[in-house]
N, C-alpha and C positions, 0 to 999 in steps of 0.2 A: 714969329707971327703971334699976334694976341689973341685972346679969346674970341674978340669980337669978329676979327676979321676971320678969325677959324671958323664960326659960326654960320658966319655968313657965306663963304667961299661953299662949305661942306651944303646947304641950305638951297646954296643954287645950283648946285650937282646935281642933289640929290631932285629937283624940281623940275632941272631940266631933261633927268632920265623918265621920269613918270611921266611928265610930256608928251615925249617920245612914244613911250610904250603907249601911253591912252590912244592915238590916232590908229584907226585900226589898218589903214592903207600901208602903217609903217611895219617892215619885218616880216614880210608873211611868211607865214609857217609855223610863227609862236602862236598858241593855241591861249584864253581867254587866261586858265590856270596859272601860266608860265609868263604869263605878262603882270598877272598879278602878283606873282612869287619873285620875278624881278624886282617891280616895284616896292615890296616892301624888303626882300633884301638889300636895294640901293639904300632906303631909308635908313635901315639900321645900320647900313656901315656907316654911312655917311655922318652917323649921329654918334656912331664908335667915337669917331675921327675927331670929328670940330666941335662936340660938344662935352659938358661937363656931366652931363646925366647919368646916372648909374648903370655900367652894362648891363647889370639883369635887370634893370626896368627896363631899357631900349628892347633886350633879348624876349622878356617877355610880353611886352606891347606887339613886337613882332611877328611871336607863335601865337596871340589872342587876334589877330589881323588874318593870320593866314585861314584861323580855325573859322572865326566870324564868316570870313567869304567863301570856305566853302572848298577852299585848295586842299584842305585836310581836316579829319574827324578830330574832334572833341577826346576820344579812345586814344589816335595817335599821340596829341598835346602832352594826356595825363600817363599816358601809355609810359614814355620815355622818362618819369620819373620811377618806375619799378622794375627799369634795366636792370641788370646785375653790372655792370660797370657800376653804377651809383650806386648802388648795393656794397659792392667793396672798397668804395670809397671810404662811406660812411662806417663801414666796421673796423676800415683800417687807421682810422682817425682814432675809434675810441681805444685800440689796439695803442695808439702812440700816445692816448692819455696817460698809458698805466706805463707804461717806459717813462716818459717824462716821471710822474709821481716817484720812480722809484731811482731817480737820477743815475740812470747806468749809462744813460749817453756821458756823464762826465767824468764815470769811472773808466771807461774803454776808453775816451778820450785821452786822459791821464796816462792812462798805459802805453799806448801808443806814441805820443809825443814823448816821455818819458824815456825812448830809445833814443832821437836822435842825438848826434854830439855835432852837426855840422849844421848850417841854417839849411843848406839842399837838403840834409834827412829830412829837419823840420819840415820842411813846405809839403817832400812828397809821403812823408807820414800823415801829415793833416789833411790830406787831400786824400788819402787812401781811408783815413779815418770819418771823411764827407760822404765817399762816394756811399759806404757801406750806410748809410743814416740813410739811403733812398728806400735800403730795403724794410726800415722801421715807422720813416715818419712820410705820409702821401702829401704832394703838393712843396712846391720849393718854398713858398711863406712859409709852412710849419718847420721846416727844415731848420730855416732864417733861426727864426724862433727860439729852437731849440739849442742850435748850434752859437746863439749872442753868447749867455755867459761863459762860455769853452773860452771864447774871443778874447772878452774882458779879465778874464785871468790870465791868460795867456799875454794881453797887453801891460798888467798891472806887474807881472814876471820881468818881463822885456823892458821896463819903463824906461831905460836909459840907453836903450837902443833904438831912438824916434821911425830911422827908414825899415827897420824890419816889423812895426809895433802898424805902419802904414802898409807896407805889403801884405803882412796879413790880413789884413782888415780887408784888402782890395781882393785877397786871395779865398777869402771862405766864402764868398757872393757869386763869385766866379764859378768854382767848382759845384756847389749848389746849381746854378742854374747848367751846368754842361750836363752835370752827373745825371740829370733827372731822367736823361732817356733812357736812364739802365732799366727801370721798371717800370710796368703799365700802369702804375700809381702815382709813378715822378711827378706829373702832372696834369691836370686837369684837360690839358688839351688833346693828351695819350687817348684819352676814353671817347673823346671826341671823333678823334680820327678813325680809331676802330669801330663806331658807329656810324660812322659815313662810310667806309668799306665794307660794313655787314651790307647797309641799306643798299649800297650802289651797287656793289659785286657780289653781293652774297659770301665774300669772304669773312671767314672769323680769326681776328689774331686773339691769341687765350695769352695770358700771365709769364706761362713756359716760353712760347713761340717768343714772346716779345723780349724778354729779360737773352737767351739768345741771340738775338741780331742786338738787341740795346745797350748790353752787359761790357760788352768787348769795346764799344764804339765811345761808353759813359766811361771806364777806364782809359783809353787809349785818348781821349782831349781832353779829362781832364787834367792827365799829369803832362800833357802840352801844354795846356792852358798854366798849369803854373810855372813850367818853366819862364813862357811867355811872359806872368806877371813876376818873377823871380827876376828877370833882366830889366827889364823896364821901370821899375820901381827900386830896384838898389842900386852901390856900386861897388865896384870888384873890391874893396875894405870892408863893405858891411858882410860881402858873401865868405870872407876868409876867417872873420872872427867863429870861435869856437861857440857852442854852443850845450849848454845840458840844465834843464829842466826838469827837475824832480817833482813827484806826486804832490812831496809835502810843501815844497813850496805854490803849487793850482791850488789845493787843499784852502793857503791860508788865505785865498782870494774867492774861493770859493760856498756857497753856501748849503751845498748836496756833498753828500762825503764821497768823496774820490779815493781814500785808502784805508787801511784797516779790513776788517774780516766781511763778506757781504751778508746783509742780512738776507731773513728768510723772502723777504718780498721780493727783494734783488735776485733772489733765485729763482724765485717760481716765475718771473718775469724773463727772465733769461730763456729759462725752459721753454715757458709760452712763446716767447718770440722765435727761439729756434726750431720749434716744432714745427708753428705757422709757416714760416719761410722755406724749411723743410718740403711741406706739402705741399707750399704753392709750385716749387720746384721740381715736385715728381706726380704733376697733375694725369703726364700719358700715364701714368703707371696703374692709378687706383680711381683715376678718369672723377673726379671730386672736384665738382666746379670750383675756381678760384674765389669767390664772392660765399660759399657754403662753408670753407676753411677759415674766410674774416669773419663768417658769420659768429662758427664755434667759437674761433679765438676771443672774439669780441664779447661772447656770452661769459667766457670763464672769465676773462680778464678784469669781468664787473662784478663776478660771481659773490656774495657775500663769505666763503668759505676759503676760496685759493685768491681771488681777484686782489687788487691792488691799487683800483680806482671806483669810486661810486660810477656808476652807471648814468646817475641826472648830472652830474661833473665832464664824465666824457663827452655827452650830448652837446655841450656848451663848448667845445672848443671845435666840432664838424661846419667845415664853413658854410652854414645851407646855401646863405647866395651864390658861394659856385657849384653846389648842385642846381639850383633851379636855374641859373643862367645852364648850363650844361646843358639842362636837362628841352628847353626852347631853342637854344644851337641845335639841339638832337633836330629834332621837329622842322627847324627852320632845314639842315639839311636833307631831313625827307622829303620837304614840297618840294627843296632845286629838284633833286632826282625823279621822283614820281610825276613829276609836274613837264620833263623836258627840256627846263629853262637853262640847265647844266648842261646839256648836253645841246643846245642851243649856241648858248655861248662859245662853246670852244670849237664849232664847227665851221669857221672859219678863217682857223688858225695855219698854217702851212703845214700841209701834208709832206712824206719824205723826210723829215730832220729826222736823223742819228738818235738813239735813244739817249747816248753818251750827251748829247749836244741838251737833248729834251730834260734831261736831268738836272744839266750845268746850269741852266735858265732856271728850273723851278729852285733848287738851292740856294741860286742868285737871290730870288725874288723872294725868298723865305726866311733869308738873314738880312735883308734889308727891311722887309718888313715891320719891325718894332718902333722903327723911325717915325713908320704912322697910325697902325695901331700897339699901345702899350700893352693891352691884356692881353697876355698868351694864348686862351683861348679863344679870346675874339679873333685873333691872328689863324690859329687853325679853324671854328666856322666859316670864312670867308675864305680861306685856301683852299682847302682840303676837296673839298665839293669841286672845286673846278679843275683842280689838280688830278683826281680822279677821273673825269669825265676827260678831259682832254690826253689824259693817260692813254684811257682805252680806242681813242682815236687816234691817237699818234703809233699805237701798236704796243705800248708800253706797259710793262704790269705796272698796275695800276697799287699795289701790293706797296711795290719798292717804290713808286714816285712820292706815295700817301707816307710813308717812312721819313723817306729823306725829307719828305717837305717840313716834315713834324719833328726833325732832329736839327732842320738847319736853324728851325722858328726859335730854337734852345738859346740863341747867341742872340742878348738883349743888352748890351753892358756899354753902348755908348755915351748916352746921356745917365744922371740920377737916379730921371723916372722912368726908366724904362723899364725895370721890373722892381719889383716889394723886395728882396733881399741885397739889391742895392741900395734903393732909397733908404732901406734901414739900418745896413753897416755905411752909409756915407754922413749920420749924423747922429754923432755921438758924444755926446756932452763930456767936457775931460779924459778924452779920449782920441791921440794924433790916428784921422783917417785921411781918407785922400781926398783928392780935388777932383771936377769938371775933366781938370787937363791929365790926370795922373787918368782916369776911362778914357779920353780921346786918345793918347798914347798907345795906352794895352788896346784900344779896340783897332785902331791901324795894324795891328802885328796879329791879332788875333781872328779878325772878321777873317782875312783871307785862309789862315793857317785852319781853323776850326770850318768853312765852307770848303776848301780842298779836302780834308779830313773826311767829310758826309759824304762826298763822288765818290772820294778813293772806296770806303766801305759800300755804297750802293753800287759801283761795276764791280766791284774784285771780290770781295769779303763775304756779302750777303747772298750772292748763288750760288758761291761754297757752300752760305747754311741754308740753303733750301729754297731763296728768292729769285729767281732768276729777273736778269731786265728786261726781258721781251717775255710773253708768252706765247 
């Protein structure tokens, strides 16, 4: 479909819902607020969708509409930018300034692939060596980022083995976007969903809570996920050749030093981060908000004494526009909730369905989803709020559907552009990567395999660790 017709299609949606909602005879029972939070939530999906406008203009024209008429204070709007979710975002950004500076992502790298002898070690070495970058760099673009020149060495290694130099390339995009649910940091849309669950149920998922039900679930698809991309991208010759990759040969492709003694920065940065990680992981223990530990780490990390990055340097690479889009999602989903429009919505949905069944659907609807909107978080603002609410009406914790809806939204790898770490390992100048049809292949094998995976962990896995499906 072209732009134009996108435009226009998404235009008379959005037209025909504010329509609807303005005549007051239609709907009763939605109250003045809830018609207007409709209204300007239609808008902004709508504008998500078919137009080319920038999410956080549409997100924040959004929250300046709802504040203007009155659906919510001025307090709430600015309120949501001094969460501590955005708090830890931004500390943990400047936290993976000074990792990047001190290139240790490319010396763990090195060491880790550096074991395999068979192209299976390689894949599920590099994917064990991905998932663990969730707990260093927030957000799967910085990940991207971080994790290119590993790639390009690792291609430049490989150069005369074309189908494995492509598999990989299809392979670190993948597990990036799987791995992210391992931690409340993964990505942008995490902190989202735990503010719509604070707002709607007064529940709080903390750092600990989350990397436990995420941990298990971000390990356990993504070395499915590479098997997945492992079969579909070689063939039984490329998988039987030998393999072994020494430091010093990444070394001579690379331009951060991967071997040799670590320097002092490399240390004090190691420390730092495993301290951080450390703390965030024993929060019941010494009960030290998640967002107060990035804060510390963030101060030394700048520190002019131990730090390892300027401080106006790490600033510069914190994506502000997906905080301030985050931070008007927050807002946009307090007017559904406070407003009724949420709970509106999903009230006449079919009572009695199975929580099992109530799952299978939201899952469904949450890995299809990137088909129409591409930002991840725009995917959880417009979910999550309704998933919730129809949660608590269908009998369902509301807990586990806001989870799985936000683990299934992880599986984005159809098209290019369907998320930033694809579109960026799929166009690589002097560099064999894949094709359109090499993602249509892996996403037929994997859409299903990686959506079975979310159910199986939301009934069986997660009320083992404390989530129950009903409440």
């Amino acid at each position: 479909m072209t732009l134009n017709l996108r435009l226009g299609a998404a235009l008379c949606v959005a037209l025909s819902l504010c329509a609807l909602l303005a005549v007051p005879g239609n709907f009763p029972g939605l109250g003045a607020d809830a018609r207007l939070t409709l209204a300007v939530f239609a808008l902004a999906t709508c504008a998500w969708i078919g137009t080319p406008v920038d999410d956080t203009y549409i997100a924040l024209g959004a929250g300046l509409a709802l504040t203007v008429t009155g659906v919510i204070s001025s307090d709430t709007l600015f309120g949501t930018l001094g969460d501590s979710t955005v708090w830890l975002l931004i500390c943990s950004f400047v936290l993976a300034a000074a990792v990047t500076r001190t290139g240790l992502a490319g010396r763990a790298a090195a060491f880790l692939v550096g074991g395999a002898r068979t192209v299976r070690q390689l894949v599920h070495l590099t994917t064990a060596a991905l998932v663990v970058t969730a707990f260093a760099v927030p957000a799967t673009s910085g990940r991207a980022a971080l994790a290119l020149p590993v790639f390009l060495a690792l291609a430049k290694v490989l150069a005369g083995r074309k189908r494995l130099v492509v598999m990989l390339a299809l392979l670190f995009p993948t597990v990036i976007l799987l791995s992210a649910v391992a931690t409340l940091i993964g990505a942008g849309a995490h902190l989202i969903t735990v503010s719509v669950l604070w707002q709607a149920t007064g529940d709080r998922i903390g750092f600990t809570e989350w990397l436990l039900l995420g941990l298990p679930l971000a390990v356990a698809s993504s070395h499915l996920a590479a098997e997945a991309v492992l079969l579909t991208t070689t063939r039984r010759a490329d998988r039987k050749g030998a393999v072994h990759i020494t430091p010093e040969q990444i070394q001579e492709h690379s331009d951060a030093p991967v071997t040799g003694p670590w320097s002092q920065a490399e240390k004090r940065c190691a420390l730092l981060l495993g301290t951080v990680v450390v703390l965030w992981c024993s929060e019941p223990l010494h009960r030290v908000p998640p967002a107060v530990v990035a804060l510390i780490g963030a101060v030394v990390a700048a520190s002019p004494a131990l730090g390892t990055v300027h401080l106006k340097d790490a600033l510069k690479t914190v994506p502000w526009s997906l905080l301030l889009f985050m931070a008007a999602t927050m807002a946009m989903g307090v007017a559904l909730a406070d407003s009724g429009a949420a709970k509106w919505l999903v009230e006449g949905l079919p009572t009695g369905v199975s929580p099992m069944w109530f799952l299978a659907v939201v899952i469904l609807v949450s890995t299809a989803a990137h088909l129409v909107l591409q930002s991840r978080s725009a995917r959880s603002s417009v979910l999550v709020p309704l998933v919730v609410a129809a949660a608590v009406g269908a009998g369902v914790n509301p807990v586990a559907a806001a989870l799985a809806s936000t683990a299934a939204a992880g599986f984005c790898h159809t098209l290019p552009a369907s998320a930033k770490p694809v579109t960026l390992f799929s166009d690589l100048p002097g560099t064999p990567t894949y094709a359109p049809r090499d993602l249509l292949r892996l996403s037929a094998v994997l859409a299903p395999l990686t959506a079975g995976l979310v159910l199986l962990f939301a009934v069986v896995v997660w009320p083992v660790l404390g989530v129950p499906v009903t409440r």
